[in-house]
C-alpha positions as CSV (number, residue, x, y, z in Angstrom):
1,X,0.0,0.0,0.0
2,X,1.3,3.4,-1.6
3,X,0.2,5.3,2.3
4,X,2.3,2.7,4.1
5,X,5.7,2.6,2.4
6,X,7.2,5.2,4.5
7,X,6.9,3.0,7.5
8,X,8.8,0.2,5.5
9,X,12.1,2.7,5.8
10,X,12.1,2.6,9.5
11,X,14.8,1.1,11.6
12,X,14.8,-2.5,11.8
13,X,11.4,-2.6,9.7
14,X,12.0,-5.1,7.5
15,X,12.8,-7.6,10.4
16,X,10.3,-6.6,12.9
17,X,7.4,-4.6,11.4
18,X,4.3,-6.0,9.8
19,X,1.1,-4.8,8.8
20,X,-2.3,-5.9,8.8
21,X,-5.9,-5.1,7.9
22,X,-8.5,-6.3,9.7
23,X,-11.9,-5.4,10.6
24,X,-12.5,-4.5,13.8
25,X,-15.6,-5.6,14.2
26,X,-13.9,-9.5,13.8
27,X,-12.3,-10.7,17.3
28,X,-10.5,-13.6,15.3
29,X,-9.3,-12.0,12.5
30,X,-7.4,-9.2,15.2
31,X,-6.4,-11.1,17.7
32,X,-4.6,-13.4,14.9
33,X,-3.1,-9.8,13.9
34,X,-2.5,-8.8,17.1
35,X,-1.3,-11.9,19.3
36,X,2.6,-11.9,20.0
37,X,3.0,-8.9,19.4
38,X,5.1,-6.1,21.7
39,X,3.1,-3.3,20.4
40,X,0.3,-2.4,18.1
41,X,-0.5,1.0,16.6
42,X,-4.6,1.0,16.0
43,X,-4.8,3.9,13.5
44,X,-8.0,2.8,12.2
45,X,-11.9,3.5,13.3
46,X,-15.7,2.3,12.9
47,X,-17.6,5.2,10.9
48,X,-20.8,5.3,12.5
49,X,-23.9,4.5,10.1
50,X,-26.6,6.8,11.8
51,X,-25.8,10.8,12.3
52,X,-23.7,11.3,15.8
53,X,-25.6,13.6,17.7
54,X,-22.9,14.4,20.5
55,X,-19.8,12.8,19.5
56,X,-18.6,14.0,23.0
């Protein structure tokens, strides 16, 4: 993915960083992403279907 090749450059990234999409509303298919890992960056969000009326 074009968005995600500067994260490839990092130090060490080709032996330690991978990335995954997932959807967030499947428990499998993240904690198969997720499990063994020493850190995760969640940069992703559910878009709501119905208008937010206080998003606070």
């Amino acid at each position: 993915d074009k968005k995600n090749e500067h994260l490839k450059t990092l130090e060490n990234a080709p032996e330690k960083l991978q990335l995954f999409k997932a959807d967030l509303l499947d428990y499998d298919g993240l904690y198969s992403a997720i499990v063994g890992c020493d850190g995760v960056f969640h940069v992703a969000s559910p878009l709501p279907t119905h208008a937010v009326v206080d998003p606070e």
